[in-house]
N, C-alpha and C positions, 0 to 999 in steps of 0.2 A: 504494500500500500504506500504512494507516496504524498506525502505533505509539501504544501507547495510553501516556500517562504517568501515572504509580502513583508512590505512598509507598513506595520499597525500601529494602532494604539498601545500604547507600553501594557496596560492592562489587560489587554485581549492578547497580545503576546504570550505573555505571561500566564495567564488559566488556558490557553493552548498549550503550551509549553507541558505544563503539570498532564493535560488528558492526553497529549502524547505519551509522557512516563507511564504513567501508568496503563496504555494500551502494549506497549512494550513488555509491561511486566507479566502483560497476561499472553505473550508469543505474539501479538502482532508484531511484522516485520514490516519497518519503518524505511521509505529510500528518499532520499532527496536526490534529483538528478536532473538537469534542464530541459524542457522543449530545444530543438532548434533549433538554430538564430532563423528568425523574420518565421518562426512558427508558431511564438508564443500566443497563447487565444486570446487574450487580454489586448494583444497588439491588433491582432488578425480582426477581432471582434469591430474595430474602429472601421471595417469597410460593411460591414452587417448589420448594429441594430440600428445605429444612427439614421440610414437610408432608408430598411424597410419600415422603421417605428415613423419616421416623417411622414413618409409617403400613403403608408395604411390608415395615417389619423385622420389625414386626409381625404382620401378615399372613403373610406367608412363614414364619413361625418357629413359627407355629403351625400350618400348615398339612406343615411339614417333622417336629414332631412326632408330628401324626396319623399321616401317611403309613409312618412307623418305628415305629409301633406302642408309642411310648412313653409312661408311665402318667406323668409327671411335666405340670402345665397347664404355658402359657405364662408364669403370672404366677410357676411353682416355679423355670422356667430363670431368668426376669427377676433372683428375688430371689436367687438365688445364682450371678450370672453375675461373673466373674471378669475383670473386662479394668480399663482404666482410668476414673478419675474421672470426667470429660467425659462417656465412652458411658455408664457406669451411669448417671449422672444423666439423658441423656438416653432411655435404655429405660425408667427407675422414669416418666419423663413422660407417656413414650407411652403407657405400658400404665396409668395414673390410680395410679401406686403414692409415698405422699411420699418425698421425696429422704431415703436414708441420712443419718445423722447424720456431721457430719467428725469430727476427731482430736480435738475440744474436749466434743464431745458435743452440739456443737447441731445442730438438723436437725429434719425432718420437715415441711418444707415443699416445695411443688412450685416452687420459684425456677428449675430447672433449663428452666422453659417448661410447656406444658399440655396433655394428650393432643389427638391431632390429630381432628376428626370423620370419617366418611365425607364430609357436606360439604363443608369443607373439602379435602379430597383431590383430590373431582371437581374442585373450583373451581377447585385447583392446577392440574388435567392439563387443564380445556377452556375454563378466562378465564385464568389466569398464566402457563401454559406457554406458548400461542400467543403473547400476547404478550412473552417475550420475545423468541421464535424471530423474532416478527415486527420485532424490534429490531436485530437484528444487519442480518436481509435490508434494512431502511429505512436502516439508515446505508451499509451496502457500495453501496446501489444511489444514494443520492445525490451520495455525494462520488466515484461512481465508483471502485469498489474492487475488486482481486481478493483482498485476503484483509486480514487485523488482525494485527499482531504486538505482542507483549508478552511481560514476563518468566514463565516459567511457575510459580514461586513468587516470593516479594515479600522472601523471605531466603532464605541459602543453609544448605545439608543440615548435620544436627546430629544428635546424639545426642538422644534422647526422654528425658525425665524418668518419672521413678516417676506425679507425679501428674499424667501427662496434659497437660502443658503445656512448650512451647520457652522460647527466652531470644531476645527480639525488641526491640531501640532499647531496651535497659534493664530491662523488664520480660517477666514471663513470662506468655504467652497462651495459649490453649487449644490443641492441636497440630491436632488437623483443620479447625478455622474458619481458624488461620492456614495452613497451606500448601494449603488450596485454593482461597484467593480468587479467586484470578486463575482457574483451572482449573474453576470448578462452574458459571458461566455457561453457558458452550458445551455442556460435556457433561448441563446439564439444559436444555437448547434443543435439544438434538438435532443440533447442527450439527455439520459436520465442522472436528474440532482436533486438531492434531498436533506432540509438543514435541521441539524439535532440543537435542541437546546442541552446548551452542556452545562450551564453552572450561573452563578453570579461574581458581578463582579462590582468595587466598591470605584467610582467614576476619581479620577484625578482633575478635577475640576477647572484650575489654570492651563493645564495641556491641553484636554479632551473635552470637556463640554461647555465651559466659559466656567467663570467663580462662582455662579448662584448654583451649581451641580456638584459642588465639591461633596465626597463622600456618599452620594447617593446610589445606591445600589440596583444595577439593572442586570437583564439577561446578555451572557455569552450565546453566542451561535456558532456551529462548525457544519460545514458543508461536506458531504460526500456526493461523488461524482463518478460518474464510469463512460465507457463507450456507448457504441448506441446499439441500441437491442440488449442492453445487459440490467431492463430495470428490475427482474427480479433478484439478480446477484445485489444490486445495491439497497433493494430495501430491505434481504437478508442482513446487509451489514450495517445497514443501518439498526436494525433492531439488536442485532446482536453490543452494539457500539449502546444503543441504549440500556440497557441492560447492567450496564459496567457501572455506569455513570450517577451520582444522585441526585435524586426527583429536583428539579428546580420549583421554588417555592411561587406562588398564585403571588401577583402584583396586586399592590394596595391600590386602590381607589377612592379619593377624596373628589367631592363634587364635582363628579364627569370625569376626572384626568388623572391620569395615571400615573401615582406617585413613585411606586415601585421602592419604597422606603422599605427593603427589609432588608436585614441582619445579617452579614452573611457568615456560617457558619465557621467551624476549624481556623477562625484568624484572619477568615477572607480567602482562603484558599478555594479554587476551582479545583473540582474534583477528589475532595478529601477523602472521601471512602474506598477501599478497595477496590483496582480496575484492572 
């Protein structure tokens, strides 16, 4: 089985660290070994979901307003769509509309990226999508592998900002390119992935989620991953992986929102119980 190693949060590092040891101690066999150069999915990924996610939102969103009979085009939902910074700017791209202006007044450029073609789209779903799919099944099959593990985000759970963006190693990034690095490989390869909650962990608040989160205790996640056609091999291992691990405790809920204030056991250790 190989663990992939990533840029994380020091704490999610670290309670991966520990449910690695202890998978180890129970005979799994552990490899770190590279993709490729220019075959890594994470790289490869950057020609697939970007085009087909633009393209389908598109497509679909105008095909869902035909369908309901409503008088508003696609480019009237675009220009008055309501969510955050990040996806406006990426809809005003898709649909060839300039980026809103920010809070300063400057704007109207398409910075936000550039409508996707139909081109483009095909290229994504019958050259970029094979091959990544074909990336995952070339590494599993050489180094001998029944499945990938890795962290299933690269920091841990936080509260979302007004403008569309987290608080990550200091700085603040865009919310959906950051927590689904790890996560959009696989599920734009097609492959079968599946994320175990492994433990808690207590937030470092100045690094990872800004100072109002210091100490606050949320869920770890670890991904398992395999080729394609092997989704029964990996929910085997997944359950088996579950098993090892201890229950992670039910998030507090104060008026609506999810405090996730709890305790966490053996000192703060992920994965204290025999694995």
């Amino acid at each position: 089985m190989h663990h992939r190693r990533l840029a994380t949060a020091t704490t999610i590092h670290l309670a991966l660290q520990e449910v690695l040891a202890d998978l180890r101690k129970q005979g799994v066999v552990l490899v770190e070994e590279p993709f490729w150069p220019g075959e890594e999915p994470w790289s490869l990924d950057a020609s697939v979901g970007e085009p087909i996610r633009s393209f389908e939102i598109l497509r679909e969103g105008a095909a869902y307003l035909l369908q309901n009979g409503s008088s508003k085009s696609l480019l009237d939902a675009v220009e008055h769509f309501k969510g955050s910074p990040q996806d406006t700017k990426m809809l005003r791209a898709a649909a060839r509309l300039p980026a809103a202006a920010d809070e300063s007044g400057r704007g109207g450029s398409s910075s936000g990226g550039h409508s996707v073609t139909a081109w483009e789209y095909t290229q994504a779903l019958t050259v970029h999508r094979p091959r990544l799919t074909h990336a995952f099944e070339d590494y599993c099959r050489r180094h001998r592998l029944d499945a990938i593990i890795y962290p299933t985000t690269h920091l841990p759970t936080q509260a979302l900002a007004d403008d569309g963006t987290v608080y990550h190693n200091g700085q603040r990034l865009p919310t959906y390119a950051t927590y689904t690095r790890n996560t959009a490989p696989t599920s734009n390869a097609g492959v079968p992935a599946l994320s175990l909650a492994v433990g808690m962990v207590k937030l470092d608040g100045e690094r990872e989620a800004g100072p109002d989160a210091s100490g606050v205790a949320v869920p770890v996640g670890m991904e398992v991953a395999g080729p394609l056609h092997s989704d029964e091999r990996v929910l085997a291992i997944g359950c088996a992986i579950q098993e090892l691990l201890p229950p992670v405790p039910r998030p507090v809920v104060l008026g609506g929102t999810v405090a996730a204030v709890v305790a966490v056991g053996g000192g703060g250790a992920v994965g204290s119980g025999s694995a």
